[in-house]
N, CA, C and O atoms as a GROMACS GRO file, in nm:
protein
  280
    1UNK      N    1   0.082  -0.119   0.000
    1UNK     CA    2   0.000   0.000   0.000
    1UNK      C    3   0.087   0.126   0.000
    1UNK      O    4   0.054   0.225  -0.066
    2UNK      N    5   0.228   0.123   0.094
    2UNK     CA    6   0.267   0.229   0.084
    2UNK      C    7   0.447   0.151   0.044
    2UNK      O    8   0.503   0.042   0.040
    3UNK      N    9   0.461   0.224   0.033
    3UNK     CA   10   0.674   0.216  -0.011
    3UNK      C   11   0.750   0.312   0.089
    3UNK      O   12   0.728   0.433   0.088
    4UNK      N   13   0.832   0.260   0.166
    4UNK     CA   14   0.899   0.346   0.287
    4UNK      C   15   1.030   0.370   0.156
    4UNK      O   16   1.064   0.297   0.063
    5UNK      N   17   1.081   0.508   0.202
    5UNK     CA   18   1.182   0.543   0.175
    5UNK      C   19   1.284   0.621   0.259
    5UNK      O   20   1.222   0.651   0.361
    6UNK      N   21   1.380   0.658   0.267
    6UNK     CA   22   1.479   0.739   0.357
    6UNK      C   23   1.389   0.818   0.449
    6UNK      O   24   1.411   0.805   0.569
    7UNK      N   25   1.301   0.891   0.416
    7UNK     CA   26   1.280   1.026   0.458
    7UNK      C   27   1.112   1.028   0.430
    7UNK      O   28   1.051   1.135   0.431
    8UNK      N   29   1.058   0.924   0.410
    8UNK     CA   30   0.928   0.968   0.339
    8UNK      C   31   0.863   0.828   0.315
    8UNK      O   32   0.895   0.712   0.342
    9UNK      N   33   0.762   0.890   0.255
    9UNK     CA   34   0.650   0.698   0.206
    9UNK      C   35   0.608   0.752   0.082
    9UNK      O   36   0.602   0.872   0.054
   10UNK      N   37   0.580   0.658   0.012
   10UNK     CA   38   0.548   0.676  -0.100
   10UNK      C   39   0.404   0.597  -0.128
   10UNK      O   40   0.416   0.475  -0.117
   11UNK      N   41   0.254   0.650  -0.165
   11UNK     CA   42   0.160   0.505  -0.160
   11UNK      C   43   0.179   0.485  -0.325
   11UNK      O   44   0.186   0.572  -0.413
   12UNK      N   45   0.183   0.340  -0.335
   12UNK     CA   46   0.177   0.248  -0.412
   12UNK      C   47   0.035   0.250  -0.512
   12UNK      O   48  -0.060   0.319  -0.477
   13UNK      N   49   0.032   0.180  -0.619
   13UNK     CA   50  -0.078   0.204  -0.703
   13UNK      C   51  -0.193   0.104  -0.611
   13UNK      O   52  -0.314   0.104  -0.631
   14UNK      N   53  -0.141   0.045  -0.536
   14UNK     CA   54  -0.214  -0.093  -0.475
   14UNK      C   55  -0.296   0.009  -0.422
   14UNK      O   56  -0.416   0.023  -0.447
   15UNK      N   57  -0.217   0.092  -0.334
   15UNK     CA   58  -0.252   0.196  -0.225
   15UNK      C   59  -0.330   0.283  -0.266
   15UNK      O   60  -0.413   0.302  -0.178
   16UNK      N   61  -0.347   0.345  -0.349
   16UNK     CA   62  -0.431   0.401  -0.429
   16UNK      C   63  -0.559   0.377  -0.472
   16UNK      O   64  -0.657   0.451  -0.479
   17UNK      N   65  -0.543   0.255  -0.502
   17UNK     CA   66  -0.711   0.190  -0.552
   17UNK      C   67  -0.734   0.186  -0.466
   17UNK      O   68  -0.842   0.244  -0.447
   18UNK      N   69  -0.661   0.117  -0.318
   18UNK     CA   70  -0.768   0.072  -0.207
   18UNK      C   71  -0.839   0.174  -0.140
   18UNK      O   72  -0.947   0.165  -0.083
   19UNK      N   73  -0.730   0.321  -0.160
   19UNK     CA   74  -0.787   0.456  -0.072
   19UNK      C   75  -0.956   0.486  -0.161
   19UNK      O   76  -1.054   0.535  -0.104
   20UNK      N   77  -0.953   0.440  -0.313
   20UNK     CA   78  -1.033   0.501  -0.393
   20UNK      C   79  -1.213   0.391  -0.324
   20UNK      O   80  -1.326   0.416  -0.284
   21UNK      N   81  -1.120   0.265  -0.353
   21UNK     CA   82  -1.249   0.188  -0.317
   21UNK      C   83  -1.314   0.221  -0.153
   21UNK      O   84  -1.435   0.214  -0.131
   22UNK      N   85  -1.187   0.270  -0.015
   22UNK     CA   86  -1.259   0.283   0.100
   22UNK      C   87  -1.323   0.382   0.070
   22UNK      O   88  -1.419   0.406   0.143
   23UNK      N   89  -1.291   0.490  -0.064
   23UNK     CA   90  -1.369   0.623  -0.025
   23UNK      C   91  -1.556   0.616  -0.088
   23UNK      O   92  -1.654   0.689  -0.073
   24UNK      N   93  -1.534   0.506  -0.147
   24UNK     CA   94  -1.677   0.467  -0.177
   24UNK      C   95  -1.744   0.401  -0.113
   24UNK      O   96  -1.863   0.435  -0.111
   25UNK      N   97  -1.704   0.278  -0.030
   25UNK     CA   98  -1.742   0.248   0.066
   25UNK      C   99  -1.765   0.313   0.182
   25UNK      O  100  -1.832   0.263   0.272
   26UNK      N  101  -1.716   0.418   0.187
   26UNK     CA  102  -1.756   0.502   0.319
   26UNK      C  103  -1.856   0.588   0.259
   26UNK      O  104  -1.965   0.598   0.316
   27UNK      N  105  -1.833   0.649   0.155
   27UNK     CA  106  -1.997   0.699   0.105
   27UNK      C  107  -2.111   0.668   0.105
   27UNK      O  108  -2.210   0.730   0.143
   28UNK      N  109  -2.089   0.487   0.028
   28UNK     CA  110  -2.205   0.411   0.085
   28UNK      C  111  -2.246   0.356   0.255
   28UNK      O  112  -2.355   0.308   0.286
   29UNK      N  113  -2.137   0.377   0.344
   29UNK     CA  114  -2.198   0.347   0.462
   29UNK      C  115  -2.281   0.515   0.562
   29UNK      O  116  -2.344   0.531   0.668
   30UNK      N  117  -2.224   0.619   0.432
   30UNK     CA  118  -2.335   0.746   0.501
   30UNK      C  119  -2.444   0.744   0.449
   30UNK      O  120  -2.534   0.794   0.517
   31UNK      N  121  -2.487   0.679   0.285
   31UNK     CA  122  -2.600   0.681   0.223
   31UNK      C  123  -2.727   0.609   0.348
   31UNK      O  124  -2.830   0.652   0.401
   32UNK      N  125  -2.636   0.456   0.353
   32UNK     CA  126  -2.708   0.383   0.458
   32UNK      C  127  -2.796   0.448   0.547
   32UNK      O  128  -2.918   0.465   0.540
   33UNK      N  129  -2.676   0.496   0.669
   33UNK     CA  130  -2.709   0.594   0.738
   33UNK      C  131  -2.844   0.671   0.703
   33UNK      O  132  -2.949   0.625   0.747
   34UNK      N  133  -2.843   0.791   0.623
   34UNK     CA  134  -2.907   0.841   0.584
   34UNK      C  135  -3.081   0.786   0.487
   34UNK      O  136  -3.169   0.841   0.419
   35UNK      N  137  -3.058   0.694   0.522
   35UNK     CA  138  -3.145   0.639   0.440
   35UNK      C  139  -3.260   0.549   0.541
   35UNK      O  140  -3.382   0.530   0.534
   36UNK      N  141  -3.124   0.497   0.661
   36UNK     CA  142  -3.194   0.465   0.809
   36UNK      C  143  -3.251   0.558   0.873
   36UNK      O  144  -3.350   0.530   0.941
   37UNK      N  145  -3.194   0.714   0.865
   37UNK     CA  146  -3.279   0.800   0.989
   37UNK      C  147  -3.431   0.833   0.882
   37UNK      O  148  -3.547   0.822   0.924
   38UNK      N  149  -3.393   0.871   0.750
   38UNK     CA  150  -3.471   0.910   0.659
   38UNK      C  151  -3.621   0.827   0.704
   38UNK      O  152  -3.724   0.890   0.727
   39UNK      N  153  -3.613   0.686   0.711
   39UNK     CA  154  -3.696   0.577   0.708
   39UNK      C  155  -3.743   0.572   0.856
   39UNK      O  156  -3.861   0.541   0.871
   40UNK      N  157  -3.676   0.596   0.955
   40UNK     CA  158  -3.710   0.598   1.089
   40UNK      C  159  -3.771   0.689   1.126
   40UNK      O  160  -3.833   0.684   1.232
   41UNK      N  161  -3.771   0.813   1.037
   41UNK     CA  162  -3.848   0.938   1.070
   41UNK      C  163  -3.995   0.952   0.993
   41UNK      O  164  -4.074   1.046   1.001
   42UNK      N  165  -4.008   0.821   0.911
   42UNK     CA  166  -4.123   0.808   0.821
   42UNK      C  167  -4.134   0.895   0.680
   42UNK      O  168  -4.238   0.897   0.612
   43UNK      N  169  -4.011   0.965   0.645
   43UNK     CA  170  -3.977   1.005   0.507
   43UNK      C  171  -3.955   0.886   0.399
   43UNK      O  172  -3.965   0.912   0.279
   44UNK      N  173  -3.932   0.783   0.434
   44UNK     CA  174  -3.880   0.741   0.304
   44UNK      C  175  -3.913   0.578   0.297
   44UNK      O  176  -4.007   0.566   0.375
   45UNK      N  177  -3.898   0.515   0.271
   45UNK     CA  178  -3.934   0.356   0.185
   45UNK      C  179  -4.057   0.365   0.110
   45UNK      O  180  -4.115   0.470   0.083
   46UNK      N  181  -4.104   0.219   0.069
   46UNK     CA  182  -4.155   0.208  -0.017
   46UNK      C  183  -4.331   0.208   0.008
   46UNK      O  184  -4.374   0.164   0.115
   47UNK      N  185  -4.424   0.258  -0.094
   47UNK     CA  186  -4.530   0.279  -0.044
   47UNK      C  187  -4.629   0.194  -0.173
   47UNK      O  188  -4.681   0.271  -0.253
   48UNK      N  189  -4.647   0.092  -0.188
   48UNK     CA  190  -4.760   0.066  -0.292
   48UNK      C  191  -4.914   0.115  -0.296
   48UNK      O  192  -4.963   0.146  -0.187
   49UNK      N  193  -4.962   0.121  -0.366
   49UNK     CA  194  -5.136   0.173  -0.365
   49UNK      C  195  -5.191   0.101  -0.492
   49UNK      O  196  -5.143   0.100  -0.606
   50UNK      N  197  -5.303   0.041  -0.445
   50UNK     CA  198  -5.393  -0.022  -0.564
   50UNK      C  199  -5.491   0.039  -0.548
   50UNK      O  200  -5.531   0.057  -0.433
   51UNK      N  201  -5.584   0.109  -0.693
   51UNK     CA  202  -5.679   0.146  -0.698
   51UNK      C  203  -5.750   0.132  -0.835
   51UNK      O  204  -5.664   0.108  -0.919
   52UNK      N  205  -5.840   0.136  -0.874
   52UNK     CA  206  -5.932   0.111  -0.962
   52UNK      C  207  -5.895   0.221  -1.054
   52UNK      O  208  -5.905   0.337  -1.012
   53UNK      N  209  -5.853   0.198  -1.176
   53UNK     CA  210  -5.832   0.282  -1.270
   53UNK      C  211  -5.941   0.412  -1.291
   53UNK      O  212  -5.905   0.520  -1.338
   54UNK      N  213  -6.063   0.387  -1.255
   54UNK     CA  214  -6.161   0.460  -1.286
   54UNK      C  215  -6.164   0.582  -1.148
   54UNK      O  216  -6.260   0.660  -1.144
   55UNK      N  217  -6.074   0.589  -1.057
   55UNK     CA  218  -6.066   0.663  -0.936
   55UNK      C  219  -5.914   0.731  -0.943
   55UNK      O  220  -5.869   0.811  -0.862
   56UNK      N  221  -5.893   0.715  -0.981
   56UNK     CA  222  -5.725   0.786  -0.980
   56UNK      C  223  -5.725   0.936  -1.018
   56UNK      O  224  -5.640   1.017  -0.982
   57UNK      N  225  -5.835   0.963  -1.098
   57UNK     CA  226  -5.817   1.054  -1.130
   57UNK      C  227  -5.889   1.206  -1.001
   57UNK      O  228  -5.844   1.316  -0.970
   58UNK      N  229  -5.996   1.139  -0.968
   58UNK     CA  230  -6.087   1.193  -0.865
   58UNK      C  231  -6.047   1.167  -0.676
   58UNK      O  232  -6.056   1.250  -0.586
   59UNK      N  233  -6.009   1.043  -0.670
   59UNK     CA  234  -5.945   1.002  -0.604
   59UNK      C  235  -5.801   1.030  -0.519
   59UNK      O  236  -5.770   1.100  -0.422
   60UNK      N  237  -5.735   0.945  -0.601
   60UNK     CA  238  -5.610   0.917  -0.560
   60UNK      C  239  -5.526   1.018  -0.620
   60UNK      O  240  -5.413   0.981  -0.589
   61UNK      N  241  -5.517   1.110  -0.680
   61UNK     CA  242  -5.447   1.227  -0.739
   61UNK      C  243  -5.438   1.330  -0.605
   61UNK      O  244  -5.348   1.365  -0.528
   62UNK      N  245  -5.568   1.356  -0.619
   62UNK     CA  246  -5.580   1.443  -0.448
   62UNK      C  247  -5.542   1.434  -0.312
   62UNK      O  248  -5.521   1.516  -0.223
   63UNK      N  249  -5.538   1.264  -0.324
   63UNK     CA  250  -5.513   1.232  -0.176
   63UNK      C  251  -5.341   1.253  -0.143
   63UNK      O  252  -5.272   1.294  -0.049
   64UNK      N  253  -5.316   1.184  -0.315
   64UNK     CA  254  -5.161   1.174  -0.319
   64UNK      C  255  -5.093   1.339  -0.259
   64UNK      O  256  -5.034   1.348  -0.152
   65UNK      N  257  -5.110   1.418  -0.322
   65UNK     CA  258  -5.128   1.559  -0.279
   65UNK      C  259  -5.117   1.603  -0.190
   65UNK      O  260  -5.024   1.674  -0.152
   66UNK      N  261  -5.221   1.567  -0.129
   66UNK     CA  262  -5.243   1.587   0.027
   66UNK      C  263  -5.150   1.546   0.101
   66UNK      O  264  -5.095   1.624   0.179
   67UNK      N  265  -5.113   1.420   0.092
   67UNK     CA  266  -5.042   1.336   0.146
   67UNK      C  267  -4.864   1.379   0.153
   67UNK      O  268  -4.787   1.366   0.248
   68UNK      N  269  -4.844   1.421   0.042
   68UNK     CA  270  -4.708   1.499   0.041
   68UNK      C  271  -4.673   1.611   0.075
   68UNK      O  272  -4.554   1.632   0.102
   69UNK      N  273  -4.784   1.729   0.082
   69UNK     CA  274  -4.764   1.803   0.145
   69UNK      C  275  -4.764   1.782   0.312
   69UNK      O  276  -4.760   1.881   0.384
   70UNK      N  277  -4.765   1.708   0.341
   70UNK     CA  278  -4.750   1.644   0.522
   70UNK      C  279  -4.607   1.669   0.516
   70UNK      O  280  -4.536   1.644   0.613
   0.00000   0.00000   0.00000
């Protein structure tokens, strides 16, 4: 990862990729994060809705609406 020299270190290409790959991996462990409080606070996962094609428009358009402005 790194190359010692007299006076100094030098990182290695090894060293390099691995700094590149922890720095993505640590991005993805703040997304996580963020994605856990997001979900714990009731902002965020997944929400399905079935409704009758013939109501969506009168319906479920409005509610949706409503619902996001919360």
């Amino acid at each position: 990862m790194v190359e010692r020299m007299t006076r100094r270190i030098r990182v290695t290409a090894a060293g390099r990729a691995a700094a590149a790959e922890a720095v993505v991996a640590l991005d993805s462990a703040a997304r996580a994060v963020q994605v856990g409080r997001r979900v714990g606070e009731g902002l965020g996962g997944r929400l399905r809705i079935a409704c009758a094609e013939t109501m969506t428009a009168w319906l479920l358009v409005p509610a949706l609406r409503q619902w996001r402005a919360r």
